[in-house]
C-alpha positions in Angstrom: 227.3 -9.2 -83.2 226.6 -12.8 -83.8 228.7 -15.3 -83.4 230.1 -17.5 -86.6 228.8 -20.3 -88.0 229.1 -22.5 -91.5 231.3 -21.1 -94.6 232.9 -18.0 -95.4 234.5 -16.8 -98.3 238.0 -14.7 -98.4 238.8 -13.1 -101.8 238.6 -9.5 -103.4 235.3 -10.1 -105.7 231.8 -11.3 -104.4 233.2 -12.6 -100.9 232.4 -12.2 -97.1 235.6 -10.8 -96.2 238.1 -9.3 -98.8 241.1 -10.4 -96.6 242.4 -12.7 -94.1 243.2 -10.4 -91.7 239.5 -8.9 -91.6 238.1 -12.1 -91.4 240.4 -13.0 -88.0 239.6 -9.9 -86.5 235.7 -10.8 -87.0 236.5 -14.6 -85.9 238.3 -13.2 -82.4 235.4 -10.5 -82.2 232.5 -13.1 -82.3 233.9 -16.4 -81.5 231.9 -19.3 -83.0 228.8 -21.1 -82.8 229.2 -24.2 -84.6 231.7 -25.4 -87.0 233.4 -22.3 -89.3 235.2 -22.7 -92.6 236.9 -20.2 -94.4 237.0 -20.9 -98.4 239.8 -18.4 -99.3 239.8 -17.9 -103.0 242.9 -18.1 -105.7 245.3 -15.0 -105.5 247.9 -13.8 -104.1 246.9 -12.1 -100.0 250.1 -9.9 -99.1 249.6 -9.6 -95.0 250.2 -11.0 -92.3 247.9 -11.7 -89.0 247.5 -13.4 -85.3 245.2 -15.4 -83.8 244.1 -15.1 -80.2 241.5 -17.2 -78.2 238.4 -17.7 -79.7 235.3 -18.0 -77.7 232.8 -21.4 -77.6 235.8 -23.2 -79.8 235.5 -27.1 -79.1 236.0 -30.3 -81.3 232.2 -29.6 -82.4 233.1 -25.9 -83.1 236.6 -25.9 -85.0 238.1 -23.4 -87.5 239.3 -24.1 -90.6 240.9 -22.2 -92.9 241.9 -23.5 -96.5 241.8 -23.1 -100.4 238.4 -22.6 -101.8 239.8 -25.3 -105.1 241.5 -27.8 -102.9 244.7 -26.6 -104.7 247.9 -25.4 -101.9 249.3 -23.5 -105.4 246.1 -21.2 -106.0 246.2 -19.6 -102.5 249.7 -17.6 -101.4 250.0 -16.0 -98.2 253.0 -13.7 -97.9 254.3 -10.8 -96.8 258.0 -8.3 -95.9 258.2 -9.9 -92.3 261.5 -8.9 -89.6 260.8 -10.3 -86.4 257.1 -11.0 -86.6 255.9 -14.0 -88.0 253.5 -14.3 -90.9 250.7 -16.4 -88.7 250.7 -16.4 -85.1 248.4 -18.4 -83.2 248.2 -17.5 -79.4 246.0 -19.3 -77.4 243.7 -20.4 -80.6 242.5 -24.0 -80.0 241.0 -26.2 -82.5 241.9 -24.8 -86.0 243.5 -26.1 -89.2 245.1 -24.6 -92.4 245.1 -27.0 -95.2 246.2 -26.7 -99.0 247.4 -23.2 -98.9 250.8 -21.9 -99.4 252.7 -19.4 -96.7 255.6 -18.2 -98.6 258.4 -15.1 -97.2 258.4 -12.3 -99.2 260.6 -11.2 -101.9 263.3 -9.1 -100.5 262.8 -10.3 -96.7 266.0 -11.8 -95.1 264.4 -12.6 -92.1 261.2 -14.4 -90.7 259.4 -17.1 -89.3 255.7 -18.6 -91.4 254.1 -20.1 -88.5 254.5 -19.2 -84.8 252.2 -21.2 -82.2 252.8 -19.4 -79.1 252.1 -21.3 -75.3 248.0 -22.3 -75.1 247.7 -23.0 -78.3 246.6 -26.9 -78.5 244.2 -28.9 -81.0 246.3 -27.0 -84.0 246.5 -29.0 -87.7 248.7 -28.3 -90.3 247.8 -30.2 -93.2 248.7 -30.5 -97.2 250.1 -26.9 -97.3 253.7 -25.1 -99.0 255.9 -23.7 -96.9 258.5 -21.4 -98.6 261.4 -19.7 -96.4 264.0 -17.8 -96.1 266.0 -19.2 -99.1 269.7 -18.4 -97.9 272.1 -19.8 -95.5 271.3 -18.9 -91.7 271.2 -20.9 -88.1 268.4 -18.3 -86.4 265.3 -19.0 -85.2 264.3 -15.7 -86.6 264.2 -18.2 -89.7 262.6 -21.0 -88.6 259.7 -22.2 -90.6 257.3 -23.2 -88.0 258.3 -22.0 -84.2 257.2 -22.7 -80.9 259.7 -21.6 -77.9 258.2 -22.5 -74.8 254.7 -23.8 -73.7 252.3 -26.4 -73.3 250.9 -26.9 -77.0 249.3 -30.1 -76.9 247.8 -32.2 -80.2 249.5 -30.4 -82.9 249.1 -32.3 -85.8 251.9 -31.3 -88.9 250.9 -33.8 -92.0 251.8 -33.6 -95.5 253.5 -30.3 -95.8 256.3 -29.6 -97.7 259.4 -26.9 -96.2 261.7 -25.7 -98.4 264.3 -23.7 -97.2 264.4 -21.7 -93.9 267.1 -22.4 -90.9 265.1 -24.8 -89.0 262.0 -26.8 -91.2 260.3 -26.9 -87.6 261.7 -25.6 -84.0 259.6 -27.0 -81.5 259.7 -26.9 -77.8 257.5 -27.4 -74.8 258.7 -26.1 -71.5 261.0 -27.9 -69.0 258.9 -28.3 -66.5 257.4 -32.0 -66.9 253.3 -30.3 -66.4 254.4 -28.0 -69.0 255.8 -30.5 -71.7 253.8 -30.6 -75.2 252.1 -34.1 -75.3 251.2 -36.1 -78.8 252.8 -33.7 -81.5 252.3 -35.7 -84.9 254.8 -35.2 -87.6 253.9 -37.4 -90.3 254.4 -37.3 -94.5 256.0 -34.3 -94.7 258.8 -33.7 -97.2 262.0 -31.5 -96.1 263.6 -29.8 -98.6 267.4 -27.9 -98.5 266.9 -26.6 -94.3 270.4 -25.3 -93.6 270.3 -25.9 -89.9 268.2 -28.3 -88.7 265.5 -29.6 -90.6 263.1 -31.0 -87.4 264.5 -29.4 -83.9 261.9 -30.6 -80.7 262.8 -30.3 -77.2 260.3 -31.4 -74.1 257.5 -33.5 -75.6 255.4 -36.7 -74.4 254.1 -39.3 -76.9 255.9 -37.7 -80.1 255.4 -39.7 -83.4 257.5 -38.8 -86.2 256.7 -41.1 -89.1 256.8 -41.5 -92.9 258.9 -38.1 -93.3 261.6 -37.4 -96.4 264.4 -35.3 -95.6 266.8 -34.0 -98.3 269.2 -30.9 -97.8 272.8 -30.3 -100.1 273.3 -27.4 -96.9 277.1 -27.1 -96.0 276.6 -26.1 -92.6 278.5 -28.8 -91.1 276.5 -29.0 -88.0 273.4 -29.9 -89.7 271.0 -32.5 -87.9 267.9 -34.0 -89.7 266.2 -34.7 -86.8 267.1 -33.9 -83.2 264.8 -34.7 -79.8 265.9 -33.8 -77.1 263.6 -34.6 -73.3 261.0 -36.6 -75.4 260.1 -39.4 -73.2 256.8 -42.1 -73.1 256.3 -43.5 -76.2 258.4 -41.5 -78.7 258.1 -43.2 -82.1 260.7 -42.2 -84.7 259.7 -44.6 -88.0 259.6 -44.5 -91.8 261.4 -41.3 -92.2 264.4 -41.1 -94.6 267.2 -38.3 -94.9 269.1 -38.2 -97.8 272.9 -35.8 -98.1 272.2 -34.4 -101.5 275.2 -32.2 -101.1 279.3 -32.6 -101.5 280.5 -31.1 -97.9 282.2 -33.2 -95.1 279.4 -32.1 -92.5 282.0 -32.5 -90.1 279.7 -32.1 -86.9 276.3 -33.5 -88.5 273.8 -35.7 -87.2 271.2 -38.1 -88.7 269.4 -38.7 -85.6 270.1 -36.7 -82.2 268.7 -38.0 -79.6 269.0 -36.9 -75.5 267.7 -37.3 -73.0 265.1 -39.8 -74.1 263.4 -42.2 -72.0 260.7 -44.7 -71.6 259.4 -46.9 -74.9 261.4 -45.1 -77.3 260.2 -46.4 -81.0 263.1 -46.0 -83.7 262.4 -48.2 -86.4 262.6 -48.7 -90.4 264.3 -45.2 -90.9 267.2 -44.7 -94.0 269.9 -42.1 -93.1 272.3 -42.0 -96.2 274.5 -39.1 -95.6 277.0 -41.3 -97.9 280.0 -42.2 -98.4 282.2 -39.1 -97.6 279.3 -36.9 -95.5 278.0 -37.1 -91.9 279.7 -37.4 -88.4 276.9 -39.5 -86.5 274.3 -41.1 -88.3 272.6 -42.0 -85.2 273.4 -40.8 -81.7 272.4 -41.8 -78.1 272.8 -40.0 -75.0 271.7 -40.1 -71.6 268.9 -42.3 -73.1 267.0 -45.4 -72.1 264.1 -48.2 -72.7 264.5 -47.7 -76.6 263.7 -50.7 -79.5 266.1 -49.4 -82.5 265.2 -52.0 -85.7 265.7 -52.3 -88.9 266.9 -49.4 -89.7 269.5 -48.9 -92.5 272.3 -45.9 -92.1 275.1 -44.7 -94.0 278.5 -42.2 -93.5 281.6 -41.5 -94.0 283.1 -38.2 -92.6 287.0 -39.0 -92.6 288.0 -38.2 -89.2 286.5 -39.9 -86.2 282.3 -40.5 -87.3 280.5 -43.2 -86.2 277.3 -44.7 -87.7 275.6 -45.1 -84.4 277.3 -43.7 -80.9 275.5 -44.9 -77.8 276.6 -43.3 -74.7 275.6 -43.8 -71.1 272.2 -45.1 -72.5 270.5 -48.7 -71.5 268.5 -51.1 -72.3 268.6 -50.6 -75.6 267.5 -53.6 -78.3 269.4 -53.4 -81.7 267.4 -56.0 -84.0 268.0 -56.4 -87.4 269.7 -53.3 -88.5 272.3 -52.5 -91.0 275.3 -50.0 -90.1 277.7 -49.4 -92.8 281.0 -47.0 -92.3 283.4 -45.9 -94.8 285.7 -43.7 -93.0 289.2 -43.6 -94.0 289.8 -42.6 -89.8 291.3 -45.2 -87.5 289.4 -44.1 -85.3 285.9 -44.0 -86.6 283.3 -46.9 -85.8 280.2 -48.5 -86.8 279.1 -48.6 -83.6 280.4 -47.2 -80.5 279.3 -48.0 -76.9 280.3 -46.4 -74.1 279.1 -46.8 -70.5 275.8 -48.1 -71.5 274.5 -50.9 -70.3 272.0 -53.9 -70.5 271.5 -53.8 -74.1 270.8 -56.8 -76.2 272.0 -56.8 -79.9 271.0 -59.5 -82.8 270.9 -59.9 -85.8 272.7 -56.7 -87.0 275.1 -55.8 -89.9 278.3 -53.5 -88.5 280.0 -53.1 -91.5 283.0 -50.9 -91.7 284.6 -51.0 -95.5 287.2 -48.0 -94.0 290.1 -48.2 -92.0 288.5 -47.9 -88.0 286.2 -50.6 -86.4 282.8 -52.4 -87.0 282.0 -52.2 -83.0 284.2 -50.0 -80.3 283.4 -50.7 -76.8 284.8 -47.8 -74.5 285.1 -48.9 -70.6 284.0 -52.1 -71.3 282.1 -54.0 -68.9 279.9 -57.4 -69.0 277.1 -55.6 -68.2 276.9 -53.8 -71.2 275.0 -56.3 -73.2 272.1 -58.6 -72.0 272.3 -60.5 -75.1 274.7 -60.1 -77.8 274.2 -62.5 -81.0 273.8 -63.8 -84.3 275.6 -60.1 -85.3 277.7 -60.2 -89.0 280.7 -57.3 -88.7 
């Protein structure tokens, strides 16, 4: 059999293959021979379908597969799923759905839309719908898009939208450091009513998540918007907003979770309004270091012991030009709470606490803990 080449068409009338799954299965038969598109037509395509390697794939020889019209609406991709996701890529390099909309079934209560499994590098995500699992549940069984363990390096997730599902995306790399998944791009995606956690990534090099809107009413009150967790050298955090559309306490929420996190850490220009009566941490540092946190603007109010950004045992931090606003009715909330961190400089910053606990709260204070400390209004 020869090996693919130019476009293809999917679709049940006057096409090359009358399915996705028969036009994979001639894709992993074949491999490729220059660049492959596959124009799948408007309609409805119930099934569901993995990926494996592909042979003579390079960045002259990608795959893409997207709407034939351009429009995500036209093409829905969908089937009953339990423990199998609805794509799985495994070891697929070099391939991009665009404008197309992967959607759980009617009737499922369990399932996962994308799953890149270890080897899988070179993957783009762009401009498509993902619909979930529409109910409230913390499994990864209902994550949107999944990776568990692996090396998946260059995966590029831009412009989607994720409604619904446990996590929005559950990413990890593996723990040892050769094994992490370097530059994973999240960028101008919109997250819509995750009940979990709506971005969840663990083990990464040179992470950028930029430009993304967050929005969930969940009342799971451990809720994070996003959480990082081992994502060191250059991590950049920026332009994202989370809005608390909802009326719980979250009493165990996070805005931003961050652990673990080392070496030119970016966090910069984000909004986290949880609001007035919502959130435990809006931001929160642990075991952390080298990190430039600016000009960011973040907002709660859970009435018993939250604080609007909680640094501990992380240094060399610089806190420029940020505004921190509290309204707690706790005594023994705070704005911002330091403990056992150290060398950090801090200027130009609003700690405003309009409840009853304190702007700043320094635990084992030290004179260490700040290289510079100045030109602050609390």
């Amino acid at each position: 059999s020869q090996a693919l080449s130019g476009t293809y068409t999917i679709g049940i009338d006057s096409s090359d293959y009358v399915s996705l799954s028969a036009a994979v299965a001639d894709l992993v038969a074949n491999g490729v021979s220059d660049h492959v598109v596959f124009n799948i037509r408007p309609g409805q395509y119930i099934e569901s379908f993995s990926i494996g390697s592909v042979t003579d794939v390079s960045p002259t020889r990608t795959i893409t597969f997207q709407s034939e019209t351009g429009d995500s609406s036209d093409v829905e991709i969908t089937n009953l799923l339990t423990s199998t996701a609805l794509v799985q890529l495994s070891g697929v390099d070099y391939i991009t759905f665009q404008n197309l909309t992967f959607k759980i079934a009617s009737g499922s209560y369990i399932g996962k839309l994308i799953q890149i499994n270890s080897g899988s590098n070179n993957v783009s995500l762009l401009n498509n719908r993902f619909l979930g699992v529409a109910f409230g549940t913390t499994s990864t069984d209902d994550a949107i898009i999944y990776s568990a363990s692996g090396a998946n390096d260059n995966i590029s997730i831009i412009n989607n939208y994720f409604e619904y599902g446990s996590y929005g995306i559950y990413f990890y790399g593996s723990s040892s450091t050769s094994s992490y998944c370097d530059y994973m791009t999240i960028e101008d995606n919109h997250f819509f009513n995750q009940f979990y956690y709506s971005i969840e990534l663990k083990y990464h090099y040179y992470l950028s998540v930029k430009n993304n809107f967050i929005e969930t009413n969940t009342i799971n009150s451990s809720y994070r918007a996003i959480s990082c967790s081992y994502c060191n050298s250059g991590t950049d955090i920026s332009h994202n907003k989370f809005v608390y559309t909802g009326t719980s306490t979250l009493s165990s929420s996070y805005g931003l979770y961050m652990y673990y996190c080392s070496s030119s850490l970016k966090i910069d220009k984000n909004e986290i309004l949880f609001g007035d009566y919502s959130g435990r941490y809006g931001m929160y540092f642990s075991e952390c270091s080298s990190a430039d946190v600016a000009n960011n603007l973040v907002l709660n109010g859970y009435n018993s012991s939250s604080y609007t950004v909680y640094v501990y045992n992380s240094d060399y931090f610089d806190f420029y030009y940020n505004t921190f606003k509290q309204k707690s009715t706790s005594s023994s909330g705070a704005t911002i709470y330091y403990r056992d961190s150290y060398y950090n400089n801090s200027k130009n910053n609003i700690f405003y606490n309009s409840g009853s606990g304190y702007a700043v709260y320094m635990y084992n204070y030290s004179s260490s803990n700040f290289s510079s400390c100045d030109y602050n209004c609390l």
